[in-house]
N, C-alpha and C positions, 0 to 999 in steps of 0.2 A: 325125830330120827334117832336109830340107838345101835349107832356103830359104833360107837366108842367102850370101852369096860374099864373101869379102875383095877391099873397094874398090880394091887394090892390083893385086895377081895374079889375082883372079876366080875364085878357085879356092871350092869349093865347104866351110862351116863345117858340121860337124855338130854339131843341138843335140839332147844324149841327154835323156832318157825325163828325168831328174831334175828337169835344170835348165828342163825349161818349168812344172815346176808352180810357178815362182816369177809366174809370169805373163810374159806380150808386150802390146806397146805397137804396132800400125801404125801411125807418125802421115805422115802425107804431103799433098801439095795433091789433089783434085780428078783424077784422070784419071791418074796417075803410075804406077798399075798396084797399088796394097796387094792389090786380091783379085784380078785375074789374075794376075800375079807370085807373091805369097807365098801367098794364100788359096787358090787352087787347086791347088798345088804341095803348100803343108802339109797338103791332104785327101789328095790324093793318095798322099804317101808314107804318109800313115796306113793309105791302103785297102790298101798294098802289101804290107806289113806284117800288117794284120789279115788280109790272102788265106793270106800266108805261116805265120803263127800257128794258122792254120783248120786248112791241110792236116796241121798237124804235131801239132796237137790230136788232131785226128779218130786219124791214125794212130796214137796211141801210145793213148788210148782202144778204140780197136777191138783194139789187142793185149792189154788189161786185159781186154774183153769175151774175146776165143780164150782167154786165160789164164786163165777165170774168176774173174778177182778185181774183177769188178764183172759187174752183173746192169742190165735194163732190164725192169720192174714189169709192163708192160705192151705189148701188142702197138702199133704203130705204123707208119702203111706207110712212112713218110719218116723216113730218121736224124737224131735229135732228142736232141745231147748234152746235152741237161736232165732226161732223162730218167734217163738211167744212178745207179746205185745200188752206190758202193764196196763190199765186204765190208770189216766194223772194221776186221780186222787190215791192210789196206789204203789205210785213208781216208789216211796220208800220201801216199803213193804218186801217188793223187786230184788232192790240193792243190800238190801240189809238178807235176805236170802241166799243171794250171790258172794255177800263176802263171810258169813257164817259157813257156808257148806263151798268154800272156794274151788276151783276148777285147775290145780297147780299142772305146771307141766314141765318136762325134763328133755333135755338135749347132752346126747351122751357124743362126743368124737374121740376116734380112736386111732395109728396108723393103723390097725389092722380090724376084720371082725372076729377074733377068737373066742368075742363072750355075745356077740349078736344074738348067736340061739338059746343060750339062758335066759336075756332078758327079753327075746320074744315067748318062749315059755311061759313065763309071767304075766306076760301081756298076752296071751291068750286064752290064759285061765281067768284073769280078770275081766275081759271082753273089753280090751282097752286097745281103741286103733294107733298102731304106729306109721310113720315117713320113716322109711330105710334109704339114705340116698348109698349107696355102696356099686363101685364098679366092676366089682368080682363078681359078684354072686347076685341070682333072681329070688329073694327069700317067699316072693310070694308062692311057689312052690309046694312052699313048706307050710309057709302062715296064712289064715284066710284074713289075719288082722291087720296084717302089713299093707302099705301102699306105696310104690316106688316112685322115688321122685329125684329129678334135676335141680340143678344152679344155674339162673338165668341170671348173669352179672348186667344184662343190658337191659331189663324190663323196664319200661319205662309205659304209665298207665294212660291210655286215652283220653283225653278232654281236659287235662290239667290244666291251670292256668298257668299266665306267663312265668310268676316268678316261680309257680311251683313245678313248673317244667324246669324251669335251669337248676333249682335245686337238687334235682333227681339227677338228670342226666350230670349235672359237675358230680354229684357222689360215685353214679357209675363207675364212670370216667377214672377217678381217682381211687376206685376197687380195683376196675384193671389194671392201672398202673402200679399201684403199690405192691401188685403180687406179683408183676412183670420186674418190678426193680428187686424185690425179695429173691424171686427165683435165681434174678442176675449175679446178684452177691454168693447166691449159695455156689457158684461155678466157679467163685474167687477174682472174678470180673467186677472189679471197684474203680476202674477209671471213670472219676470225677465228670470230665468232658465228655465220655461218650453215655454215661449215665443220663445227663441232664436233657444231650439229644434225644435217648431212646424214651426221656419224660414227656418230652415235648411231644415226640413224633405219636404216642401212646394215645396221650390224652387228646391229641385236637384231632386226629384219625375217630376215636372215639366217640366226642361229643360231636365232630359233623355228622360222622354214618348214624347216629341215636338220632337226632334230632332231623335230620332230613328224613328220616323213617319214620318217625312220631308223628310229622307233619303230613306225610302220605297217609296214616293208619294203621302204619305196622308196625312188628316188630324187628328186634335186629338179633341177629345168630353171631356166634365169636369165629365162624367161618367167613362171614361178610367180612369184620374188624381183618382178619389174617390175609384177607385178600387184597385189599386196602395198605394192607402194610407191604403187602408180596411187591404190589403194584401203585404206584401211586396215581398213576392216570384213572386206577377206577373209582376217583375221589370225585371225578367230574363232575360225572351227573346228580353227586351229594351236593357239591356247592352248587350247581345250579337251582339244586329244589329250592335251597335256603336263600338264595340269590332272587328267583320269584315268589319265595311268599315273605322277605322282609324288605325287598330291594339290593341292587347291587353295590358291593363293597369297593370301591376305590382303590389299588394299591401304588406305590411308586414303582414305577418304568425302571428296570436297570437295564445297562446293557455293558459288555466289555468292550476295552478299546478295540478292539478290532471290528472295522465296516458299522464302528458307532454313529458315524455321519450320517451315511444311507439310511440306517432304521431311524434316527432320528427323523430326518427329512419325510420318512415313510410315514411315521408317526405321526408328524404333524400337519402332513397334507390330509392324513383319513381326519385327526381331528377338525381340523378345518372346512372338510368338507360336509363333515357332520354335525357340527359345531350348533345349528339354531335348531335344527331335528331334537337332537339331544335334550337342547336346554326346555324344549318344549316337552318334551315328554317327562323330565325330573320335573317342571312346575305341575302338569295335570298327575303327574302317578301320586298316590296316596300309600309312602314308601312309611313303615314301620322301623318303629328306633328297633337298631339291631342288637340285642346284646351281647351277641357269639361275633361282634368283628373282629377279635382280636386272632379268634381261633379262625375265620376266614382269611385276614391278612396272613397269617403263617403258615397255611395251605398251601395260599394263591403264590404266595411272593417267595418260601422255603419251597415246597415240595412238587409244587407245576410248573414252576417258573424255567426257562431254558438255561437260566443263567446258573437253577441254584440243585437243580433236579440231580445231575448227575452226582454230584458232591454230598449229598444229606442220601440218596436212596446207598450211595456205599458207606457212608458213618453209619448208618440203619441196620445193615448187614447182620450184625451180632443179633439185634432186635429178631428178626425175621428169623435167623437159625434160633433163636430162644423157643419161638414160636410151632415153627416147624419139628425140630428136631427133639425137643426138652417136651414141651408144655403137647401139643396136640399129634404126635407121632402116635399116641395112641388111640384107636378107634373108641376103647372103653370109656376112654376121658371126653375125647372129641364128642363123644355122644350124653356122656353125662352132663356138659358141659352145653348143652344142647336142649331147650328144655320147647314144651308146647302150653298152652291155657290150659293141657290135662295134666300134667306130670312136674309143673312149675311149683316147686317149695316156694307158698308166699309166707315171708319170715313173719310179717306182721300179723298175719292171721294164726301163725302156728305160736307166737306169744299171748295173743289175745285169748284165742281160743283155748289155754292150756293143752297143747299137742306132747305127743311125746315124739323124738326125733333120734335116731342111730345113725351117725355120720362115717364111714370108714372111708379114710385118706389114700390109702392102698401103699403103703410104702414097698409092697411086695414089688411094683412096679416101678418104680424110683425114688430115692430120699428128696429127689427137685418135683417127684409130680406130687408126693405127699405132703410135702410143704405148700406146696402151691394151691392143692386143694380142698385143706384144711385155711388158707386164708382165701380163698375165696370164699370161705363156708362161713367161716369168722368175722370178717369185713363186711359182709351183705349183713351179716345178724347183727353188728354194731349199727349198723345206720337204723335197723329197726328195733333196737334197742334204745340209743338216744331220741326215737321221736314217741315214744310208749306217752299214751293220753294217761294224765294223773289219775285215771278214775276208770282206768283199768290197768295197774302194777301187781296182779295178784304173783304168787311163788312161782319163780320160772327156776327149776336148778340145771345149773349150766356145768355139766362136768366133761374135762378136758384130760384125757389119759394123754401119757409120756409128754408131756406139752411142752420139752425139750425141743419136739420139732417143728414147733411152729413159732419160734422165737421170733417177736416183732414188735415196734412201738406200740399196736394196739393194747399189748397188755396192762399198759400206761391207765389205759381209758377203764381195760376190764377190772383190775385192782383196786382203782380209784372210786371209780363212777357209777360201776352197776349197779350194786347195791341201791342208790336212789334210785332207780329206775324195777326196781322188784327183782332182779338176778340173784340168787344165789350161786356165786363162783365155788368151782371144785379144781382145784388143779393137781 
């Protein structure tokens, strides 16, 4: 990379591949030039580079394919080197290929797109495909290179095992949440207690609607999550799925002093009457340890309950206007926000695969929905950031304009941690 010049002589520094995984700092006034100067210069030599890396790929690949020491499974009418398939005694040969002429990829976010069309320029003269996720503008329009794409915060993959299911859906969960308590703060809304409620209410709304959808085969939309919040009765039929495929969760009975006798009494004639039915069917069911009981009992016993429903759907309130009126009042967002199996940004495939990606936040539309969806964008890429297989960390550079607006703990993790993980931070 050879943004840099000595102040002196103006001669041009170059900064090797090593030393930016330590991180960059742009700091400057207002207008000085950080992203025409250095930010378009450093995609630049990137794209030069990965064109260069392309050709020499493809080449010494295509002489593995003549020399039959790799094969491709399957017909394809376009050359598609993820396809190809080493023979054993070859896979060095493979690897040593792969990281000689590496596959790097860049991920640029910005509040706005003012330099979108330069660096699709580039990448179109290089034949290099990009993911635009951007709520203003259709750039495929313009670019045959481009590809438009959404933020699924609730994807959650089919056939997972158990514990890699809770993994997933607790990360979710606590994406939504974190950009939900983010956004809250940016309103100047920091009361402690009803913070910790709209955590609570977030995340177990969250991982019941994922997971009772997971369990059926599908997937879940942030309009299901908002409906769920709007309403809590439409939590039902979530606990019930979860209720019949691990068994039902138990919680304690309240009631107020008032006509506590009667539902008592009421109580324990149905249990009595039912009493050997029951015990018979918990000995033959073949009931599965639950590990979401906790998030079931706070459901069942906060949010459906007659005793507690009315009391937590109005401490919720704030929650619901956050949602409604801030985060999804806009159809651009609500749809970006919105994704399908065809237009779903998968993070892990776009670090694997070295993609290149243009993220705009849109602050045009609000500094809360720009915040908001720059950490959605942030958050999902940190979870597939820290699970990156050792033995694919090739150069991922992750550059972040004005990132004054997206202030948050995670930059803890980005400053610290990425670097091991193959990122190169820009900020």
């Amino acid at each position: 990379n050879n943004v840099v010049k000595d102040l002196n002589t103006g001669e041009s520094i170059t900064i090797k591949e090593q030393d930016r995984y330590v991180g960059t700092l742009l700091n400057g006034v207002s207008g000085v030039g950080k992203t025409s100067s250095a930010i378009l210069n450093s995609i630049n030599d990137d794209f030069v580079q990965k064109t260069y890396n392309r050709e020499k790929r493809h080449l010494a690949l295509a002489n593995m394919l003549m020399e039959e020491k790799a094969y491709i499974p399957k017909y394809y009418p376009e050359f598609d080197e993820s396809l190809i398939v080493p023979l054993d005694e070859y896979k060095g040969e493979y690897e040593e290929i792969l990281n000689k002429y590496s596959n790097a990829g860049v991920t640029f976010m910005a509040p706005n797109n003012t330099v979108f069309k330069k660096i699709l320029q580039l990448a179109e003269a290089k034949r290099i495909k990009v993911n635009v996720i951007d709520p203003e503008k259709d750039w495929t329009k313009e670019f045959s290179c481009v590809s438009n794409k959404n933020i699924d915060s609730f994807y959650i993959p089919l056939g997972l095992s158990e514990e890699q299911r809770i993994i997933q859906i607790t990360s979710q969960a606590a994406v939504f949440t974190d950009v939900l308590v983010a956004l809250n703060e940016t309103s100047g809304n920091v009361d402690p207690y009803f913070k910790d409620i709209n955590k609570s209410v977030t995340t177990n709304i969250s991982i019941a609607v994922m997971l009772a959808n997971n369990i059926r085969g599908k997937q879940t939309g942030i309009l299901e999550i908002q409906n769920c919040i709007d309403n809590f009765m439409e939590l039902k039929p979530y606990i019930a799925e979860i209720e019949k495929y691990y068994g039902s969760v138990k919680t304690t009975i309240a009631f107020d002093n008032k006509n506590s006798k009667d539902a008592m009494d009421s109580v324990r004639s149905a249990m009595d009457k039912d009493k050997q039915k029951k015990e018979q069917e918990l000995e033959e069911q073949d009931t599965r340890e639950n590990p979401y009981r906790s998030t079931i009992v706070f459901i069942k016993q906060e949010l459906l309950s007659d005793k507690n429903f009315e009391k937590m759907y109005d401490q919720a309130r704030g929650l619901r206007n956050l949602l409604s009126n801030s985060l999804l009042i806009d159809l651009r967002v609500r749809r970006l926000l919105t994704a399908t199996e065809d237009n779903r940004l998968d993070f892990d495939k776009m670090l694997y695969n070295g993609e290149i990606t243009l993220v705009n936040t849109a602050i045009a539309f609000s500094q809360s929905i720009s915040t908001a969806l720059g950490l959605f964008f942030q958050l999902n890429m940190k979870i597939a950031v820290l699970r990156r297989p050792e033995n694919n960390r090739v150069l991922h550079s992750l550059i972040i304009d004005e990132c004054s607006q997206y202030v948050h703990p995670f930059f803890n993790e980005v400053v610290s941690l990425y670097r091991q993980y193959g990122i190169a931070v820009t900020l």
